[in-house]
C-alpha positions, 0 to 999 in steps of 0.5 A: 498593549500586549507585549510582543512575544521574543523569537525564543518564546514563540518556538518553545511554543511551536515545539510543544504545540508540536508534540503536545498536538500534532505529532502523530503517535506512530512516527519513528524517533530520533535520537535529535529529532527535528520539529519541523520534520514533525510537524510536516509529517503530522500533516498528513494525519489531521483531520483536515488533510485527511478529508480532502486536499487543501486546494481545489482539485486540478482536473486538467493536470490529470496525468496519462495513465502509463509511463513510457520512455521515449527513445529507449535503448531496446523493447522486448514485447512479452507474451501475455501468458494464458490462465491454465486451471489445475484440471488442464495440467497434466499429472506430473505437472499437477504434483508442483502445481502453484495451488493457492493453499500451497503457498501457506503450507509447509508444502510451499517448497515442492513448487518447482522453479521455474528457470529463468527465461523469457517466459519466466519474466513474462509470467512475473510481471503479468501477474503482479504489475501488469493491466487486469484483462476485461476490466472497465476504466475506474469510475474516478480516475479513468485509469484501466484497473491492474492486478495490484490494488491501488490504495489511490486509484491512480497507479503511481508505483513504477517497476524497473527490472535488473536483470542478468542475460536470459537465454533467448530473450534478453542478450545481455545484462540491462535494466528495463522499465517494465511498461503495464500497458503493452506487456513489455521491457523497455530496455534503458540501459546495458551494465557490465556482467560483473555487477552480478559478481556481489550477488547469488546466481540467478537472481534478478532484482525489482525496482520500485519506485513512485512517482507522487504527481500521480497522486496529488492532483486527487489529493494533495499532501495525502499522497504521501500516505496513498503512494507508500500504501501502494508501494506495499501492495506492489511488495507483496504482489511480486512476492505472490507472483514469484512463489507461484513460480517457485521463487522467493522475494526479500526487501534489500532493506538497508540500501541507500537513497542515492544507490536505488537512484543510481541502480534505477537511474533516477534523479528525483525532484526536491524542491528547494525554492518554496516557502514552506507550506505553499504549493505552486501552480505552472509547468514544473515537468520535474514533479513527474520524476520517479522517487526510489522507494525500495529494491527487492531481490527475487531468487529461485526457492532453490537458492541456499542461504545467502548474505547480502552486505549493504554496505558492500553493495552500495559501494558496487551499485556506485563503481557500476552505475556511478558514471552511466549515460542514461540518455542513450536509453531513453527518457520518461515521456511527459505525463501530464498536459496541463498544470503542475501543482507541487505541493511541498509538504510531500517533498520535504517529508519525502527528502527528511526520510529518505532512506540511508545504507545500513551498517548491517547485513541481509541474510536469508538463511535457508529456506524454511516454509512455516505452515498457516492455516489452509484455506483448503480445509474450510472451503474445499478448493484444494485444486485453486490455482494461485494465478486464478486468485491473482488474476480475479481478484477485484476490490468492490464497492458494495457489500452485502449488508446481511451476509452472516461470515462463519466463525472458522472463516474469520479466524482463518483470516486472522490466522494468515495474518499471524506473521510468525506462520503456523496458529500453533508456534512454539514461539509467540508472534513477532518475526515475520517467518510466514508468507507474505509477510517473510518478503519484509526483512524486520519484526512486524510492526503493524497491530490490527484492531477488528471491529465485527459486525456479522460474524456468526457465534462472536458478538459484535464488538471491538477486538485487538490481533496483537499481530507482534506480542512484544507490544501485548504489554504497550497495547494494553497500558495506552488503551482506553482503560475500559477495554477487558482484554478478553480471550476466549476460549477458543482463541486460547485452545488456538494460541491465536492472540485476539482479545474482546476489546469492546462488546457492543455494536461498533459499526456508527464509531467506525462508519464516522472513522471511515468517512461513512464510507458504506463497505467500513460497515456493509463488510462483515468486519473492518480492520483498523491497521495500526502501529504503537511506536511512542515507546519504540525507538526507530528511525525517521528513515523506516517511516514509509516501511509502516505504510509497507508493512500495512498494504503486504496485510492488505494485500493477504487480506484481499487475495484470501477474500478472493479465494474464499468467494468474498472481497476486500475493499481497503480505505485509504480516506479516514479520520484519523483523530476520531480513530485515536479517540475510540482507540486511546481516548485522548492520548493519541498513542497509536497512528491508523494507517489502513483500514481494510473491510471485508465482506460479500459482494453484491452482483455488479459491484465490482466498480464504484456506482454513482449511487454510492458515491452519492450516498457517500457524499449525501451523508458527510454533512458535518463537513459540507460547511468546510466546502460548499461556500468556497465552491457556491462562490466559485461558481457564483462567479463564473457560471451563475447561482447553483440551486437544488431545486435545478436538480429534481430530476436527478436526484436533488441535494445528492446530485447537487453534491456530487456537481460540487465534488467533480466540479473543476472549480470546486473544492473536493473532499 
């Protein structure tokens, strides 16, 4: 009879399974660092949960697709604002037009700032937050498509605006919920005037937070990765939005949880009842409130430099906001009509990296525009208004397999990348003084790994955009020792830190790495978005700001194929062991966090086709094993045997799939 292990002898096992195994590479360090909240986060970087959610999708807890609040103090409709093209200006207004290479270019300060007013805040939001116009529903979800990209398709991100009197629109101070649908503010609360007393003249500030119900109904603990992957493309999509405006935008990086809770008066859900790693099924309507993910502050361009004390103003949010009635302005309608699932894995994280005040302060010295390289001078559209990009652009789900990419055009995506700015710095690439990327108030995090397929004059292969060179030296010791870290030419005459990794066909590796997904090989390059943090020392708070960090480049990424008549698609849904493998073989070392493909599209793939999630689906065989008898079964017993053969006409093996992968009572990828 084998001896029972004692209760020490099986925790000294978990710990070192834990970070033996399951810690994903990337996650922050603590100075005592709780293996709980370890293994919890490593959760959502398995195999397993990565692929598909660990219940069967629900898909009557479908959420509405809009938040409104019921009862709001006030609403203000705002005019949506029409698209004026650069040639109906007149040409004293063409001189401070908002052209899209401007904002890369040194030239990004003559954009006039507009005054804030009602018209100001109407452009703002419509052209960072607000529904895409003539668009089809998404073919997944239902919801209409807005002008942020959605890494879940689902939009759970939601704005709440604090803002002081505007002149003819808005009679006092208050804080709205900005509502995407009808354009408008829905006026929640009236603060006193004095708040703004702390802070420079003329500012506004950008409440973002999320709501994670919208997410797990799809996809269950992964919605901690999807919601905070759209929390970064909401930063940088209100960053595009007021520098065509002629304003600015930083993240107040060291405000508390319990301050953004009090400014946006919220009162998020923690559950507390669960036994660790089990979901609960019913009518829970407090999964559907709001958790506060970060404050943003939105100042004009002409704004000398300020400095803003975190701990000063968390201490001014609680004497303002401390004890105010947020009834009187309404409550959130419910969204959804059927069952809550709470899955408690994302709480729980969610609850061990809330963020907590700094000690330090955020100062925005004045103004400077660090120069990058400008689109105009590759494509010839010197006169693309920012807004026409803004506006147009659209993900796609199908990309031209043969499209050759010109090589200039690729180093200047990688180029915009660079977060230090102009390709030729005096200093190497780590602060993050260019745009978008100055929006985020730290060092850049985030290295990319590229792998081309069809770049003319660059051979195919596995490349490395040391985005931060302070980790040149951890990127080359935790690689794979046969990678050469070569640098051409080229890049040397460009000072651009890309380096040849691997020179062969890569395009199998990273269609197994991207679900065989077929934008990850169709696109002219993938890029794998990933951060080296085993040797760095950060805190379990700044853990959501890595996702941030990657949608603000996704973002980049996906307006610049707009503009260069290309598209972007990024990828939420990836294995992330198979991608440690080809990075690191088996040490694990670097966490992928997003993967963006970019390439040309096909006519009419601008929407997710049956077809392609049909092959999508058709080709996962590897993992039909994990699914189908739970569903065969399920169906089995409530409707009948399910063959292939009751399919011949609409398409076989492939439509008896995509049955199972929509099938209520099926399991989901």
């Amino acid at each position: 009879m084998t001896p029972r292990r004692s209760r020490k002898r099986r925790l000294e096992e978990l710990r070192a399974a834990a970070t033996a195994e399951s810690v994903p590479p990337d996650l922050p360090k603590a100075v005592h660092p709780d293996d709980y909240v370890l293994r919890r986060i490593a959760r959502f970087h398995n195999v397993l949960t990565t692929v598909r959610a660990d219940e069967p999708v629900e898909w009557e807890g479908r959420p509405e697709e809009f938040l409104h609040y019921i009862d709001p103090f006030s609403c203000h409709p705002l005019q949506r604002p029409p698209l004026r093209r650069f040639q109906e200006l007149g040409k004293e207004e063409q001189r401070a037009a908002a052209l899209y290479a401007r904002l890369f270019s040194g030239a990004r300060g003559s954009i006039a700032a507009e005054p804030l007013s009602g018209a100001f805040l109407s452009q703002l939001l419509y052209d960072c937050l607000a529904v895409s116009d003539g668009e089809p529903p998404d073919f997944e979800t239902g919801f209409l498509p807005r002008v942020v990209p959605s890494s879940g398709g689902s939009h759970p991100t939601v704005a709440h605006i604090i803002t002081p009197a505007v002149a003819g629109f808005l009679p006092f101070p208050c804080v709205a919920h900005y509502s995407p649908e009808d354009h408008a503010l829905e006026v929640r609360a009236v603060i006193d005037p004095g708040f703004f007393a702390k802070l420079p003249d003329g500012v506004i500030l950008v409440g973002l937070c999320t709501i994670y119900a919208r997410e797990t109904w799809r996809h269950g603990n992964r919605a901690f990765r999807y919601c905070h992957l759209d929390i970064g493309h909401a930063i940088a999509a209100v960053a595009f939005a007021a520098a065509a405006l002629g304003w600015d935008a930083r993240v107040i990086e060291g405000l508390g949880q319990r301050a953004m809770e009090r400014l946006m008066g919220l009162d998020p859900f923690r559950p507390s009842t669960c036994s660790r790693g089990k979901q609960r099924f019913g009518r829970f309507i407090e999964v559907e409130k709001q958790d506060p993910a970060c404050v943003l502050i939105v100042f004009p361009n002409t704004v000398s430099d300020f400095c803003i004390d975190h701990v000063a103003l968390c201490a001014h949010i609680e004497e303002h906001f401390g004890h105010m009635d947020w009834f009187m302005g309404g409550f959130p309608a419910p969204l959804i009509k059927g069952k809550h699932v709470v899955y408690n894995e994302v709480y729980r994280t969610t609850k061990d990296v809330e963020n907590y005040p700094c000690t330090f302060r955020l100062v925005v010295p004045r103004l400077r525009f660090p120069a990058s390289c400008s689109i105009s001078e590759i494509i010839g559209h010197e006169t693309l208004m920012a807004r026409e990009v803004i506006r147009n652009r659209r993900s796609s789900s199908s990309m031209d397999p043969t499209y050759e990419m010109e090589a200039a055009t690729f180093y200047n995506f990688l180029h915009r990348c660079l977060p230090t700015g102009s390709p030729y710095p005096p200093n190497e690439q780590t602060a993050q003084d260019a745009f978008p990327f100055v929006v985020l108030p730290w060092n850049s995090r985030m290295n990319a790994f590229i792998v081309v397929h069809r770049v003319k004059t660059l051979p195919k292969g596995l490349y490395c955009l040391a985005r931060n060179e302070d980790h040149l030296g951890v990127l080359q010791r935790r690689t794979q020792s046969i990678f050469l870290w070569h640098q051409n030419n080229e890049c040397v005459e460009m000072r651009l830190p890309l380096y040849a990794l691997l020179p062969w066909d890569m395009a199998q590796r990273v269609a197994e790495i991207a679900f065989n997904e077929p934008v990850a090989v169709d696109g002219c390059f993938t890029m794998m978005i990933v951060g080296p943090f085993g040797e760095m020392d950060y805190e379990f708070w700044l853990y959501p700001q890595f996702f941030w960090e990657a949608g603000v480049l996704g973002h980049l990424l996906s307006l610049d194929a707009e503009a260069l008549g290309l598209c972007g698609r990024g990828i939420g849904s990836f294995f992330d062991n198979k991608a440690k493998e080809l990075l690191t073989g088996e040490s694990g070392f670097f966490q992928t966090i997003y993967l963006y493909s970019v390439g040309k599209p096909l006519s009419g793939g601008g929407q997710v086709g049956l077809s392609t999630a049909l092959n999508a689906l058709s080709s996962a065989e590897l993992f039909l094993q994990m699914f189908i008898a739970g569903a065969e079964s399920s169906c089995t017993r409530r409707r009948g045997p399910l063959r292939e053969e009751d399919w011949p006409g609409f398409g076989g093996k492939k439509a008896f799939l995509f049955y199972l992968f929509r099938s209520k009572r099926g399991r989901r990828i």
